[in-house]
C-alpha positions as CSV (number, residue, x, y, z in Angstrom):
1,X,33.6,13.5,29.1
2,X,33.1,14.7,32.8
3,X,35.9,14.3,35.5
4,X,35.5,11.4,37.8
5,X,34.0,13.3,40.7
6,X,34.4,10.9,43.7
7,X,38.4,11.2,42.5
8,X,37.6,14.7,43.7
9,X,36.0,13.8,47.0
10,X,39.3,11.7,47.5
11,X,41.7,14.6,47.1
12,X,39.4,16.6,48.9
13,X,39.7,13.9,51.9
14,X,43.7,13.9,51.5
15,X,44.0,17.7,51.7
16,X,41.7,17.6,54.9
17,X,44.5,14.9,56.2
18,X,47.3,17.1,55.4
19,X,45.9,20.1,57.1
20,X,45.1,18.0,60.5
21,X,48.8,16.7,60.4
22,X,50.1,20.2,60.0
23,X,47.5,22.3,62.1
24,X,47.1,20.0,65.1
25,X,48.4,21.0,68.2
26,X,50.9,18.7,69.5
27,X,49.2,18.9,72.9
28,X,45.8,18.3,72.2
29,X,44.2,14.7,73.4
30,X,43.8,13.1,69.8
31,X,46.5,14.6,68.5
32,X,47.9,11.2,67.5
33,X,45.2,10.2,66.0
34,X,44.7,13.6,63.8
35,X,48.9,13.7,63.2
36,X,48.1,10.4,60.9
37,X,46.6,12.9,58.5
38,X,50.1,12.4,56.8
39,X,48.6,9.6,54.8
40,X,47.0,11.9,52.9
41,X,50.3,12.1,50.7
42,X,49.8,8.4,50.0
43,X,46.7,9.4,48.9
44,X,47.7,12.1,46.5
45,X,50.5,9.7,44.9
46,X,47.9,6.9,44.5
47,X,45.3,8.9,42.6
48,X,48.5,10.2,40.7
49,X,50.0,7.0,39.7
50,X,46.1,5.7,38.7
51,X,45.5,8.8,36.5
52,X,48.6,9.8,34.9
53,X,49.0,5.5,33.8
54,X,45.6,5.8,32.4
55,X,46.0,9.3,30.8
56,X,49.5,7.7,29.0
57,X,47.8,4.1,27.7
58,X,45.0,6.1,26.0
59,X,48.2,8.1,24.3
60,X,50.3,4.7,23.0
61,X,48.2,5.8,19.5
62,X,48.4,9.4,19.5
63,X,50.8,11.4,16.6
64,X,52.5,13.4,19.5
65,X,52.1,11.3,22.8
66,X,55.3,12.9,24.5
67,X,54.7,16.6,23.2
68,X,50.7,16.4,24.5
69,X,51.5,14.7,27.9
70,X,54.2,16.8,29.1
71,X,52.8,20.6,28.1
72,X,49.4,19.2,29.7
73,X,51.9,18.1,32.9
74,X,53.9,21.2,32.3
75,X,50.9,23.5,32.1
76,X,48.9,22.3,35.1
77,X,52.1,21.4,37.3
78,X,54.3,25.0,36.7
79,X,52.5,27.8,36.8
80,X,50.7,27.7,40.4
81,X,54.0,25.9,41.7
82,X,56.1,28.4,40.8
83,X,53.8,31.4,41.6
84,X,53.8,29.9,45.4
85,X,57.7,29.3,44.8
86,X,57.8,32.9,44.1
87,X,56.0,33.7,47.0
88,X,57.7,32.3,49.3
89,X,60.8,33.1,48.4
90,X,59.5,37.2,48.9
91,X,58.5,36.1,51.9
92,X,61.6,34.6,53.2
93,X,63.6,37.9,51.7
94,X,61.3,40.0,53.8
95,X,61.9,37.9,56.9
96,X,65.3,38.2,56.3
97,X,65.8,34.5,56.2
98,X,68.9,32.4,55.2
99,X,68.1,29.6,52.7
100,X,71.5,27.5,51.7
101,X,72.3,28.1,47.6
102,X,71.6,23.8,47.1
103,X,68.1,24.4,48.7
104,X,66.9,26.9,46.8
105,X,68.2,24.7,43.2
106,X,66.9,22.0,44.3
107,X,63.1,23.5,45.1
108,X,63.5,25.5,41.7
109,X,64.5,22.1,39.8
110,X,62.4,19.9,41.4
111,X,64.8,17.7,43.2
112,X,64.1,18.4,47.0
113,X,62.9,13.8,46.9
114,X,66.8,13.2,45.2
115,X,67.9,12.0,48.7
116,X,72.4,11.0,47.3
117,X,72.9,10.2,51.2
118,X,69.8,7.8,51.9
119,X,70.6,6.2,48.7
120,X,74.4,6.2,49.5
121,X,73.8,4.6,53.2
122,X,71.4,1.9,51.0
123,X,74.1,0.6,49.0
124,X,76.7,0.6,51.7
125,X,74.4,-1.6,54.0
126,X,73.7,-3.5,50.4
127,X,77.4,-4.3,49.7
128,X,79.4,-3.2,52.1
129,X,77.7,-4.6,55.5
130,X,78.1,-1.1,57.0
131,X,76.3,1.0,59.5
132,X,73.8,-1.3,61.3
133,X,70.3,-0.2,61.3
134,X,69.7,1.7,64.0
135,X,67.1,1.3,66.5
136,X,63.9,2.5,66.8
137,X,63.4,6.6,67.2
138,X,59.9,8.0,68.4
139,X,60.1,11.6,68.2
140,X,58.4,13.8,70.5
141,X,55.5,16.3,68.5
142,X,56.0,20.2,69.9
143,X,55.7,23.4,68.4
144,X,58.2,26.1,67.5
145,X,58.4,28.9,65.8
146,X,57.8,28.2,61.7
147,X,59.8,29.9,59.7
148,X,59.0,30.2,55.3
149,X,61.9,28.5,54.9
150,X,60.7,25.6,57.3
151,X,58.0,25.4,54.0
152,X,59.9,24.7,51.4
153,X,60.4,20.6,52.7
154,X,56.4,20.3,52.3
155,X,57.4,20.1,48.5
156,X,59.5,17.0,48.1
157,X,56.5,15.4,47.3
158,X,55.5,17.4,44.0
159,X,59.6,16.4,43.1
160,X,58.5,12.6,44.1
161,X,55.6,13.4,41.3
162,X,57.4,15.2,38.7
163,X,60.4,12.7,38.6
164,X,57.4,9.6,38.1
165,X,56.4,11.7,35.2
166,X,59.4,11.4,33.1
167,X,60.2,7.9,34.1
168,X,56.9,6.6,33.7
169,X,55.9,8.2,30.3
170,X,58.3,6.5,27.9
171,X,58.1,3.5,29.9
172,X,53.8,3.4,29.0
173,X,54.1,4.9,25.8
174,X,56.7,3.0,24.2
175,X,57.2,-0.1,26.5
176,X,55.8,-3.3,25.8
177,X,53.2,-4.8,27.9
178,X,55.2,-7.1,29.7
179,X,57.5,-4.6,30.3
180,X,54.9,-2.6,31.2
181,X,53.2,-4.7,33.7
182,X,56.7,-5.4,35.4
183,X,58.0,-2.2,35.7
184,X,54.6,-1.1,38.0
185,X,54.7,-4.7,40.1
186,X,58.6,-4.4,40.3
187,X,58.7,-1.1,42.9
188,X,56.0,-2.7,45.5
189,X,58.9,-5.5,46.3
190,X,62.1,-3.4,45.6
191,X,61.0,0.1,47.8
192,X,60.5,-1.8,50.9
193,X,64.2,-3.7,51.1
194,X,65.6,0.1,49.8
195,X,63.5,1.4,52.5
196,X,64.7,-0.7,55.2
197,X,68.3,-0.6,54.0
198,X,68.5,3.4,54.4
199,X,66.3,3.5,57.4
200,X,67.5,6.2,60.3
201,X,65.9,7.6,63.2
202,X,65.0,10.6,61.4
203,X,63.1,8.4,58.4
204,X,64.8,10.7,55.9
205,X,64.3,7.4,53.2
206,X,60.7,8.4,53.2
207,X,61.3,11.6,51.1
208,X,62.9,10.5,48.7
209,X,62.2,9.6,45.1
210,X,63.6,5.9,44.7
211,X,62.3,5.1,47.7
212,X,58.6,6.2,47.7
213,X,58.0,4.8,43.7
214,X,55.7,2.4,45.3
215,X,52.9,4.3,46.1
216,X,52.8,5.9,42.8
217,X,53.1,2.6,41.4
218,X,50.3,0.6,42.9
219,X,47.9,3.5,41.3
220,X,49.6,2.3,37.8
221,X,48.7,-1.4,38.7
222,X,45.5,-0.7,39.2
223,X,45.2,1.5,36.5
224,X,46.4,-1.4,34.0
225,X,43.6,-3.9,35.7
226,X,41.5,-1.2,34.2
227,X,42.8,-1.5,30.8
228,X,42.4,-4.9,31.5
229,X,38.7,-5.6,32.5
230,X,37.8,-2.8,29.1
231,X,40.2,-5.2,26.6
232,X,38.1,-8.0,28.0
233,X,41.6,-10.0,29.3
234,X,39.9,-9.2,33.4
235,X,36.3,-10.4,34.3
236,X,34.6,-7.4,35.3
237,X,33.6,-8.8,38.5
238,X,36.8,-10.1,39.2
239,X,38.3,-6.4,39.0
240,X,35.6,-5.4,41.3
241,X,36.0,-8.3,44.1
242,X,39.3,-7.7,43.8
243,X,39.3,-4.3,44.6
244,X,37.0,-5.5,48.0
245,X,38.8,-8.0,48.9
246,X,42.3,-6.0,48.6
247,X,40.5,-3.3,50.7
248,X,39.5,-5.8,53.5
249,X,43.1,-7.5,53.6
250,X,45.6,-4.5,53.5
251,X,43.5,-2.7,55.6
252,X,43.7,-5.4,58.5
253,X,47.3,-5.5,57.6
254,X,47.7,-2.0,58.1
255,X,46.2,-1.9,61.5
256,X,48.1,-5.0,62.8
257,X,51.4,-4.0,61.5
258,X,50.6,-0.4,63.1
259,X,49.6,-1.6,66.8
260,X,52.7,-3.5,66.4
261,X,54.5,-0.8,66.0
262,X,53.6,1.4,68.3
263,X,50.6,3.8,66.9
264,X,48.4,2.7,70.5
265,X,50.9,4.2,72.7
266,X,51.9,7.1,71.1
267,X,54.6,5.9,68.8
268,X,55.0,8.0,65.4
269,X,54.9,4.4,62.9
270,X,57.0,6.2,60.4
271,X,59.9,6.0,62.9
272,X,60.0,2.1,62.8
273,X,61.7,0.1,60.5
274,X,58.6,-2.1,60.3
275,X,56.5,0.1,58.8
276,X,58.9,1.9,56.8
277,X,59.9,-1.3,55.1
278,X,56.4,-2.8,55.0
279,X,53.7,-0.1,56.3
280,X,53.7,2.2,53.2
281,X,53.9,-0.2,50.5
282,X,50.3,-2.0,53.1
283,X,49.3,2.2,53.1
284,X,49.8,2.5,48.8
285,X,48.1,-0.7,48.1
286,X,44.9,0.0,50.2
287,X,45.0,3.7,48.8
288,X,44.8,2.4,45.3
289,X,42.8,0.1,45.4
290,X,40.4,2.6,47.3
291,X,41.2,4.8,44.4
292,X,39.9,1.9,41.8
293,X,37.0,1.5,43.6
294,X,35.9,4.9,43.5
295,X,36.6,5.0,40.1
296,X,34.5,1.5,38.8
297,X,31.4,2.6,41.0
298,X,31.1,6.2,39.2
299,X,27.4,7.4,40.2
300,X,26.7,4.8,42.8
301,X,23.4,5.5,45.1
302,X,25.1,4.5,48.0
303,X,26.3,7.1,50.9
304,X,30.5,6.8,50.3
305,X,30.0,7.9,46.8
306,X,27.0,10.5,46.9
307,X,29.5,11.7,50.3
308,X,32.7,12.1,47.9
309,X,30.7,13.7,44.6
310,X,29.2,16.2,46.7
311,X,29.3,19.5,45.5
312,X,31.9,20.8,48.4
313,X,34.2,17.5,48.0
314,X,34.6,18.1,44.3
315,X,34.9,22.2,44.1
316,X,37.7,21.5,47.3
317,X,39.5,18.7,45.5
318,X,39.5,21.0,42.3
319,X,41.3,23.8,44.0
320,X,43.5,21.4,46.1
321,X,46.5,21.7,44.3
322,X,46.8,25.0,45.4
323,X,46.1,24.7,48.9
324,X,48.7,21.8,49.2
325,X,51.0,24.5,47.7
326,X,49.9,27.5,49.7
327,X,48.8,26.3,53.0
328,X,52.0,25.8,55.2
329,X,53.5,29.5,53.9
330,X,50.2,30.8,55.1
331,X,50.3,29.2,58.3
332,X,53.7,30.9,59.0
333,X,52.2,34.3,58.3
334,X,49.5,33.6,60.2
335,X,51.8,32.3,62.9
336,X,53.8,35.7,63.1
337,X,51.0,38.0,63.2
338,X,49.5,36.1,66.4
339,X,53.2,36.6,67.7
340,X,53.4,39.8,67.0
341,X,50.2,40.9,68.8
342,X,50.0,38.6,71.4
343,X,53.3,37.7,72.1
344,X,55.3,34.5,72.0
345,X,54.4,32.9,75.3
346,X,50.8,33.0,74.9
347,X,51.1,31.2,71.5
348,X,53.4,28.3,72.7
349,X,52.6,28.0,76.5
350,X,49.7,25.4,76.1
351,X,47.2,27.9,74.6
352,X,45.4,25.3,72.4
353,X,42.4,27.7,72.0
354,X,44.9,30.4,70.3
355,X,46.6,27.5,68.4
356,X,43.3,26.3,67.1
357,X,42.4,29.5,66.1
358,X,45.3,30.1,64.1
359,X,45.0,26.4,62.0
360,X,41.3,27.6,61.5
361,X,42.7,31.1,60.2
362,X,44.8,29.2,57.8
363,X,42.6,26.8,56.5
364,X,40.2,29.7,55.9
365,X,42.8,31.5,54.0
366,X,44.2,28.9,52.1
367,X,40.8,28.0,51.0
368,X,40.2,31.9,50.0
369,X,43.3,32.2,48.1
370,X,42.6,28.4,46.1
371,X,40.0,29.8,45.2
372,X,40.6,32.9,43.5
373,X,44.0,31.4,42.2
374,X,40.9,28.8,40.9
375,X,39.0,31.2,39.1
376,X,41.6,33.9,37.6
377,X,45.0,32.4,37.3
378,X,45.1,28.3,37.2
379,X,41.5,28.3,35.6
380,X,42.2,30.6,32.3
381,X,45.9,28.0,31.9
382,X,43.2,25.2,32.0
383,X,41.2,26.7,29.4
384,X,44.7,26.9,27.4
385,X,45.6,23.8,27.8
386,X,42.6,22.0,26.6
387,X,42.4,24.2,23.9
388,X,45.8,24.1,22.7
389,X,46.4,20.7,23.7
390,X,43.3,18.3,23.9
391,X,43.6,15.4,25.8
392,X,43.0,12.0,23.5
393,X,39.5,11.1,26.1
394,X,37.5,13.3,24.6
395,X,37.7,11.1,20.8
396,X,39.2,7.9,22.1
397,X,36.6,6.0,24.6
398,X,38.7,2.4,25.5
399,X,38.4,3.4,29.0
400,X,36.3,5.7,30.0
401,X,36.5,5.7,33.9
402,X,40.0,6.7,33.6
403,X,40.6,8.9,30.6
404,X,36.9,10.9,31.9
405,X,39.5,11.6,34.8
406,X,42.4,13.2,32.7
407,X,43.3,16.5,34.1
């Protein structure tokens, strides 16, 4: 069966978001507006949660559920991660800079989202009354000069993902519904009071792994409606007013909760305690649910859907792994080559036009390079994968939206 294609169009979307947040100049008139492109990482975790939940129902009956679902993982994950890992770390020898021996373990080890200190300052708050929440920070956006090792942070994210994989599996493949269904509510009441307990200026709580389960887990709720509605325990009509309605609702919420915080005047939301607690767990459940809705109204005539199957939205949400991986160490090298030929002070002393030249350069690139990484390296590994390892969709129909997704 065929890949859910608007799932495509989706990551294509949260890519494009990622690339505004990172490219924009700080000085340029929307430049809040285009900074919220951050959300795409929501985005990203909520198709994650919805696909990997379905992927691991459809293998509760398979002979080797754990040895199938982590080479697939392992094959699709590794390879192009550690290639970019690789790179980057050449690159940061050839620059001749200095990355601390815990960094460079915990990027190789997937652990850059294990935040000891946020979670330490959580449970002191918790049970020992300590350090008061601190007031509200709003950072000011400028650019300086990037460095590769400045890249490396962009990955917490994948460790956010990774760490979901090996709690989540034998949870789904050997838990029993009920424990099932309360596991995935469980983290969209628990992350925000975490949240808000470790809370700083500096929102270090929302890298980290205990912290951010939400967002991966409203994808698995909606994912387990899905198994719901095909077992015939959800009206399919209910699943799909549902969806609606919980678009409508948390999408209000989100914009309320946001102009109350600050995003009209120029506040970066992620700094308030508000939306930490509340605003991402509003962000996770809207992003899901957009998610499920792309997903139930596969082939749809009307424009969202035609818009997100397009031939460009799918090919770029194939190769978007990549770019997420690829794009920010590009950028940098991108970033000295302008400084090296034009000097520093043209770059930094409000040259937008030079600026946006350069976040076009490395959207071009990263594009160029996803797509021959595409064709020759990640493709071939594909092929392997489904060859040596076939996923359970392709014999086991009980829910075909999801498993014609698994990747």
């Amino acid at each position: 069966m065929s890949r859910i294609k608007e799932l495509d169009g989706l990551r294509a979307i949260a890519i494009s978001g990622i690339f505004l947040a990172h490219f924009t100049p700080a000085y340029c008139r929307f430049s809040d507006v285009l900074y919220l492109g951050w959300a795409g990482v929501d985005l990203f975790f909520a198709i994650s949660g919805f696909l990997i939940t379905g992927i691991l129902m459809s293998l509760r009956e398979h002979e080797a559920p754990f040895k199938t679902f982590y080479w697939r993982r392992a094959l699709r994950i590794f390879p192009p991660y550690y290639l970019v890992l690789t790179f980057s770390f050449v690159l940061l020898f050839l620059h001749k800079e200095h990355v601390l021996y815990g960094m460079s373990v915990r990027c190789w080890l997937f652990l850059l989202s294990v935040k000891l200190g946020s979670i330490k300052l959580a449970l002191g708050r918790l049970l020992l009354h300590s350090n008061p929440l601190f007031p509200a920070h709003h950072p000011v956006r400028q650019y300086y000069i990037l460095e590769f090792k400045d890249c490396l942070g962009a990955y917490w994210s994948l460790s956010v993902e990774e760490l979901f994989y090996l709690i989540w599996a034998p949870l789904i493949l050997k838990g029993s519904p009920r424990l099932i269904v309360f596991c995935s509510a469980v983290p969209l009441l628990v992350c925000p009071l975490l949240r808000g307990l470790a809370h700083t200026p500096n929102f270090d709580e929302l890298v980290g792994f205990v912290f951010r389960f939400d967002s991966l887990a409203a994808g698995g709720c909606v994912a387990l409606l899905f198994c719901a509605a095909g077992t015939g325990y959800l009206k399919q009509k209910f699943l799909d007013r549902g969806l609606v309605l919980t678009i409508m609702l948390s999408s209000f919420a989100l914009l309320v909760l946001s102009g109350y915080c600050g995003i009209f005047r120029g506040v970066d939301v992620r700094s308030t305690l508000s939306f930490s607690m509340f605003g991402f767990t509003l962000l996770s459940i809207l992003c899901a649910s957009v998610v499920g809705a792309c997903a139930r109204w596969i082939g749809s005539p009307s424009i969202i859907p035609r818009l997100l199957r397009s031939k460009v939205g799918v090919y770029l949400g194939n190769i978007s792994y990549m770019m997420y991986l690829v794009h920010l160490p590009i950028y940098v090298l991108i970033q000295l080559i302008i400084i090296r030929y034009f000097g520093k002070n043209r770059v930094f002393e409000a040259n937008i036009g030079l600026v946006v030249l350069w976040g076009i350069l490395a959207v071009v690139c990263t594009i160029v390079l996803a797509s021959l990484s595409w064709k020759y390296f990640e493709g071939p590994i594909l092929r392997l994968k489904d060859r040596r390892f076939p996923s359970l969709a392709r014999r086991r129909p009980t829910l075909p939206a999801v498993e014609a997704a698994m990747v």
